[in-house]
C-alpha positions as CSV (number, residue, x, y, z in Angstrom):
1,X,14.5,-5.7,-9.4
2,X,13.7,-3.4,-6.5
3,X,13.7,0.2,-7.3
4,X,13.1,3.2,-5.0
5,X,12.2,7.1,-5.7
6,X,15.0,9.2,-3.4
7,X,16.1,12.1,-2.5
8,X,19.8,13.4,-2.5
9,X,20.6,16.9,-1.9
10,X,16.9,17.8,-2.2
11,X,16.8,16.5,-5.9
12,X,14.5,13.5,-6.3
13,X,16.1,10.4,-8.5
14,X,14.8,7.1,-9.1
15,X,17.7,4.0,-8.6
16,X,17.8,0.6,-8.3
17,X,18.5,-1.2,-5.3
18,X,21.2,-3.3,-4.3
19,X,19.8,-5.0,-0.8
20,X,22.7,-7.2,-0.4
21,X,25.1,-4.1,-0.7
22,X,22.7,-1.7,0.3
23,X,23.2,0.7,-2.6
24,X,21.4,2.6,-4.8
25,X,22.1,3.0,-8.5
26,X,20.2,5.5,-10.2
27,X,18.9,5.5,-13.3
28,X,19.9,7.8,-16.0
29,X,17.0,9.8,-16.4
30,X,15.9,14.2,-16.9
31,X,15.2,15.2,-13.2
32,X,11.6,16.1,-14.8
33,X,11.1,13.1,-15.4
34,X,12.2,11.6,-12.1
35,X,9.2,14.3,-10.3
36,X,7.4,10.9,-11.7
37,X,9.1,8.4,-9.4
38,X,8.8,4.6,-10.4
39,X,6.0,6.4,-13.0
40,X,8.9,7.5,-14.9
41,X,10.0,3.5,-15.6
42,X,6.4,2.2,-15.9
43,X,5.7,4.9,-19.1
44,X,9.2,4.0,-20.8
45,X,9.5,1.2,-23.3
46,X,12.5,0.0,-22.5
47,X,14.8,0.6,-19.1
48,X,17.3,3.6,-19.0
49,X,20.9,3.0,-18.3
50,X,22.0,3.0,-14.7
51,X,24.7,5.2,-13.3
52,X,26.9,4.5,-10.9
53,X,25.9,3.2,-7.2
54,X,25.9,5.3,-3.9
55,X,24.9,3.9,-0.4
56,X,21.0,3.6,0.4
57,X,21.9,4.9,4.0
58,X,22.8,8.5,2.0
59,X,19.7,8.6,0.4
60,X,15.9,10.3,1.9
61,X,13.6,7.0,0.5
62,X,10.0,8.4,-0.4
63,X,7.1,6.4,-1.7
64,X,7.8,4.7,-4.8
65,X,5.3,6.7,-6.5
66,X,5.0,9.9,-4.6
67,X,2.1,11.2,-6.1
68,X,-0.3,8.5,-7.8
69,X,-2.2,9.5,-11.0
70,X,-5.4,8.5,-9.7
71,X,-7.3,7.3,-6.4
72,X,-5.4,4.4,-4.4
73,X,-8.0,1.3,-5.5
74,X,-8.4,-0.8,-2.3
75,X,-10.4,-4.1,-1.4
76,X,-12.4,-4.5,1.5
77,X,-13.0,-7.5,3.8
78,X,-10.3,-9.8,1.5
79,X,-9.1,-12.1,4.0
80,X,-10.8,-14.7,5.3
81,X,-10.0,-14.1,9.2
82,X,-10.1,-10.2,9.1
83,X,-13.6,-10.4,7.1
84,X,-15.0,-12.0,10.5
85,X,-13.2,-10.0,12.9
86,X,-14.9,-6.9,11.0
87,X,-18.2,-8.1,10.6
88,X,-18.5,-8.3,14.4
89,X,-16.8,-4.8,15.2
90,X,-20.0,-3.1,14.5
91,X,-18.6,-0.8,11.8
92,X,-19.1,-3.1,9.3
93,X,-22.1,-1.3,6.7
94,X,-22.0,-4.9,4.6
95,X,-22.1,-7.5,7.8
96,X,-25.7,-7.8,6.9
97,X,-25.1,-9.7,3.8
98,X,-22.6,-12.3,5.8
99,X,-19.3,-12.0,7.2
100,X,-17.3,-13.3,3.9
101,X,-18.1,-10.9,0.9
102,X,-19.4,-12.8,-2.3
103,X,-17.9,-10.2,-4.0
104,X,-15.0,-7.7,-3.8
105,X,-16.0,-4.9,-2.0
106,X,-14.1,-1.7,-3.4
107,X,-13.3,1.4,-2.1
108,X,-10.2,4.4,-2.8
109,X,-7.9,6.5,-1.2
110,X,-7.5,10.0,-2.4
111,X,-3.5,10.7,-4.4
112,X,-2.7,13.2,-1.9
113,X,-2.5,10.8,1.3
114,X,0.5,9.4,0.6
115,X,3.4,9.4,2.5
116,X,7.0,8.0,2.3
117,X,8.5,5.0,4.8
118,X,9.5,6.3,8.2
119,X,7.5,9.8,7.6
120,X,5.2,10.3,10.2
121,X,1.8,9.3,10.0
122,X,-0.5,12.3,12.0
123,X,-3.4,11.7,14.2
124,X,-5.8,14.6,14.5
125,X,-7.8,14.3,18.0
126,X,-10.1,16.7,16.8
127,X,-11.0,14.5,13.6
128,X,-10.5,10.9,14.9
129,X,-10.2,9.2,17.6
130,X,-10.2,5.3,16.4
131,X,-6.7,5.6,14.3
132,X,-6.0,1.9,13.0
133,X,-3.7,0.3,10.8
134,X,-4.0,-2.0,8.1
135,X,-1.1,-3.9,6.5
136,X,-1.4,-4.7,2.6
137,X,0.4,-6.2,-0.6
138,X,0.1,-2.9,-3.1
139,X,-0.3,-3.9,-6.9
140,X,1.4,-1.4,-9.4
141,X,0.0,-2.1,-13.1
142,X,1.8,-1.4,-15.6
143,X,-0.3,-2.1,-18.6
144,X,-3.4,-0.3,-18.9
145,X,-6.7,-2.1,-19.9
146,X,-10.8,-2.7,-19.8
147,X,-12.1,-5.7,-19.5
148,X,-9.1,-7.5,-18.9
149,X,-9.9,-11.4,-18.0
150,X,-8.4,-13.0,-15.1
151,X,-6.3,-15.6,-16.8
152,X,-4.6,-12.1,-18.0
153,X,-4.6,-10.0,-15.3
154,X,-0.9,-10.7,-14.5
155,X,0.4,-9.6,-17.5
156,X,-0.8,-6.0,-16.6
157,X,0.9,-5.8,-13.4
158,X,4.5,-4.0,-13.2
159,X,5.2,-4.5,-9.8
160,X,4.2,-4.6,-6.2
161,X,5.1,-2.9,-3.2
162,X,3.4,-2.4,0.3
163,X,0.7,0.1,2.1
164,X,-0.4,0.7,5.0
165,X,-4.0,1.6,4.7
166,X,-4.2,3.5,7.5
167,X,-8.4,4.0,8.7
168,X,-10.2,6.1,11.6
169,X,-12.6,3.5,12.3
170,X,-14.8,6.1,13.5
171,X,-15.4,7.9,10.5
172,X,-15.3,4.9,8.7
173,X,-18.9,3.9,10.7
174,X,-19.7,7.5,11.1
175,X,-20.0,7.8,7.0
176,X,-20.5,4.3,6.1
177,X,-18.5,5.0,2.9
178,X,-15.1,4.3,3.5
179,X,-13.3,7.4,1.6
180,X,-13.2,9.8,4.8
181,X,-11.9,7.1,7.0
182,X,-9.7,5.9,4.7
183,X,-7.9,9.1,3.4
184,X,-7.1,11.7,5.7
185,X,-3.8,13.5,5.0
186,X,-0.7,10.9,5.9
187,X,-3.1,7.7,5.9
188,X,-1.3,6.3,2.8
189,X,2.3,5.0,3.9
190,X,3.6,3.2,1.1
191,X,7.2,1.7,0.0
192,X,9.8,1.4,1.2
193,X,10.4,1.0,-2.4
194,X,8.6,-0.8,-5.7
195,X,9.5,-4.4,-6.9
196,X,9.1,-5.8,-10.3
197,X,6.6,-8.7,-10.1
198,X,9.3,-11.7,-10.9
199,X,10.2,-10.4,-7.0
200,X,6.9,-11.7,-5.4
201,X,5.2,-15.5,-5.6
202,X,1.8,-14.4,-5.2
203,X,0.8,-18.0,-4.4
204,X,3.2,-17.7,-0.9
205,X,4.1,-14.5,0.2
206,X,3.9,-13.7,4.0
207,X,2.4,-10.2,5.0
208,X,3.4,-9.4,9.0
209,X,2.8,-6.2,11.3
210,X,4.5,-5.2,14.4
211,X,3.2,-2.4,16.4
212,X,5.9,-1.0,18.3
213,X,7.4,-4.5,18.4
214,X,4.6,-6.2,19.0
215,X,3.6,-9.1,15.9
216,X,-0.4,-8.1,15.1
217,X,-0.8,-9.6,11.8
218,X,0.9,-12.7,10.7
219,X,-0.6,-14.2,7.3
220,X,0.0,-14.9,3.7
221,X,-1.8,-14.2,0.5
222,X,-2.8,-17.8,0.1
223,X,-5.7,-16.5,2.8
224,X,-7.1,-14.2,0.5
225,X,-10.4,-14.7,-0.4
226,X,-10.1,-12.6,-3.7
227,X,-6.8,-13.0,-5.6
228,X,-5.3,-10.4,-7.2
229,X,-6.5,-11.4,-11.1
230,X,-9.9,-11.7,-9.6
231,X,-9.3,-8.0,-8.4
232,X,-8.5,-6.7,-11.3
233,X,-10.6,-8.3,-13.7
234,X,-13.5,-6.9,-11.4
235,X,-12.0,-3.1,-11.2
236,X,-11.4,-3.2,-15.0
237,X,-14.8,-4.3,-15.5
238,X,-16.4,-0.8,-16.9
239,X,-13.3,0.8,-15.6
240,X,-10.0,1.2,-17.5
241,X,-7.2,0.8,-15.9
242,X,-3.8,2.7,-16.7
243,X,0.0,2.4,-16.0
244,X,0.6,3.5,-12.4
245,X,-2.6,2.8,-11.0
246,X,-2.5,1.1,-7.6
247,X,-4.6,-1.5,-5.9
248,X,-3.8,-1.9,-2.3
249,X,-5.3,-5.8,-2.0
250,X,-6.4,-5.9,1.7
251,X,-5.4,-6.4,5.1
252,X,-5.3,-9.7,7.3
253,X,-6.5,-10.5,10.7
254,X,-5.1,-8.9,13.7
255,X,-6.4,-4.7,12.9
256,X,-6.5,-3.0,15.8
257,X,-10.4,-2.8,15.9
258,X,-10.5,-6.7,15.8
259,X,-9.3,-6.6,20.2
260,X,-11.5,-6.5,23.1
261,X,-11.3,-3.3,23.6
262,X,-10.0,-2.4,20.0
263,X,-6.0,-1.3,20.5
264,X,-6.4,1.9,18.3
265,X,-3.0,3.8,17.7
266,X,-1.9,6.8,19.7
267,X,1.0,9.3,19.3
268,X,4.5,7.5,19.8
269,X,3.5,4.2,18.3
270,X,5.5,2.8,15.3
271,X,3.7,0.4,12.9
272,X,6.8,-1.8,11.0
273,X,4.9,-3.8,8.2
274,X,7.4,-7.2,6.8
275,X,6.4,-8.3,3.0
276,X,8.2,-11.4,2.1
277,X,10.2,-10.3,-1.9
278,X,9.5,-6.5,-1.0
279,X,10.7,-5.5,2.1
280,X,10.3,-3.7,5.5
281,X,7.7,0.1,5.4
282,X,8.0,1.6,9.4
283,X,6.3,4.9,10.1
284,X,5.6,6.4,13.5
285,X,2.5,8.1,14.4
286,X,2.5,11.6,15.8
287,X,0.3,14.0,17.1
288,X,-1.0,16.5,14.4
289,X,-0.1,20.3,15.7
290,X,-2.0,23.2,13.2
C-alpha cells in the first residue's frame, strides 16, 4: 500500500492512496497522533480503519515522515558507476583506498532538513556554491533491532520511499566529513509518499533523475554494490535501530559533479526523481532570501 502524510485545511492526516483513482483515504486516527505522519502507522500494532476517500489533487502532500526521530542514515559511494565518477571528482576523502569501497561508507543527515515533494529546495550563494543532487531508494524500518543478520534484515523494513540527498559538493570537500554538505536546511526532499515493502522488488527496481527534463541518472538497484540487508546488518552492528529510522541507500551515476565541468544546480532548476513501485518526488530549487 502507498500511504502519504497531508495536509487539508491546515490539519495534517495520514491516508492511503488510491494511484489508479488518485484519491486519498485517510486513516482514522487522533490528529496528535497524525503530527507523527507514516510514524503514527509504523508504532501501531495493527492498521486503523480508513475513512472515506477524497481526491489527492485536494490534498498539500508533505514528506511521509515530516520530522524523523533520528539522523537520515545514508551510504556513500554504493553504486558501482557513481563510486568511479566520485573517486575522480577530487572530493572524494576515501579515493585513496580505491574507487569501489570494501565497505559501506556511512554518513547522516540532520531531522530538521527535510522537506515535502514539490517544496522548494533553497540554495544559499553565500554558503554554497556546488549545489548537487543525488537520487536514492529511502528504507523505512519498521522493526527495531541490534545486531540484526542480513538473512533478517528484511523483516525489519516497513517500507520504502525516495530522497533526494541533496549535497554542496563544496563543503562536502571543504570538511571532508559529509554532515555539513549533506544537511543544510531543505537538503532532504523526501516522498512523495511511503510504500509498504510488498510495493518494491528490491532485486529490479529502476531509480531515474530528470533535471529540468533532462534524464541524468538512469539505473537500478541490481547496480548496488551494497544491498540493503548488507546495509543494515552493518548500521545495526553496535547501533540499534528503531521503528522510523531511515536509511537513504545511495545514489547512481550521472550527479551533477560527475560532468566535465560539473553541472551543479542553480535557482529555477527542477529535479523530478522516477522510483519504479513508489512513485514520482519533483522539487524546484530557489534562491534562498534572509
Amino acid at each position: 500500500m502507498k500511504v502519504a502524510t497531508y495536509r487539508v485545511g491546515g490539519e495534517r492526516r495520514v491516508g492511503l492512496i488510491d494511484a489508479v483513482r488518485q484519491t486519498v483515504s485517510p486513516f482514522d486516527i487522533p490528529e496528535s497522533e497524525a503530527q507523527l505522519g507514516v510514524l503514527a502507522l509504523i508504532d501501531r500494532p495493527s492498521l486503523p480503519r480508513v475513512l472515506s476517500p477524497m481526491p489527492l489533487k485536494e490534498a498539500v502532500l508533505e514528506a511521509p515522515i515530516p520530522r524523523p526521530r533520528r539522523n537520515i542514515y545514508c551510504v556513500g559511494k554504493n553504486y558501482h558507476e557513481h563510486a568511479k565518477e566520485f573517486a575522480s571528482s577530487g572530493f572524494d576523502s576515501s579515493a585513496a583506498a580505491g574507487a569501489v569501497p570494501k565497505h559501506p561508507i556511512i554518513f547522516s543527515k540532520v531531522p530538521e532538513c527535510v522537506v515535502a515533494h514539490q517544496h522548494p529546495v533553497l540554495i544559499d550563494r553565500n554558503v554554497s556554491q556546488a549545489i548537487d543532487y543525488e537520487a536514492e531508494l529511502g528504507v523505512i524500518i519498521g522493526k527495531g533491532g541490534r545486531g540484526v543478520r542480513a538473512q533478517d534484515a528484511l523483516d525489519h523494513v516497513w517500507g520504502y520511499t525516495i530522497i533526494n540527498d541533496v549535497t554542496a559538493r563544496d563543503l562536502q570537500g571543504l570538511y571532508s566529513q559529509w554532515l555539513i554538505g549533506k544537511s543544510q536546511d531543505t537538503f532532504c526532499p523526501m516522498g512523495p509518499w511511503a510504500v509498504t515493502k510488498d510495493e518494491i522488488n528490491l532485486s529490479d527496481t529502476t531509480i531515474k533523475c530528470w533535471i529540468n527534463g533532462e534524464l541524468r541518472q538512469d539505473a537500478n538497484t541490481t547496480d548496488l554494490i551494497f544491498d540493503v540487508p548488507t546495509i543494515i546488518a552493518t548500521i545495526s552492528a553496535g547501533v540499534t535501530l528503531v521503528p522510523g529510522d531511515i536509511i537513504a541507500t545511495g545514489t547512481p551515476a550521472g550527479v551533477g559533479i560527475g560532468f566535465k565541468p560539473p553541472k551543479y544546480l542553480v535557482p529555477g532548476d527542477v529535479a523530478r526523481i522516477e522510483i519504479s513501485g513508489v512513485g514520482v518526488l519533483e522539487n524546484e530549487f530557489r534562491e534562498y532570501r534572509a
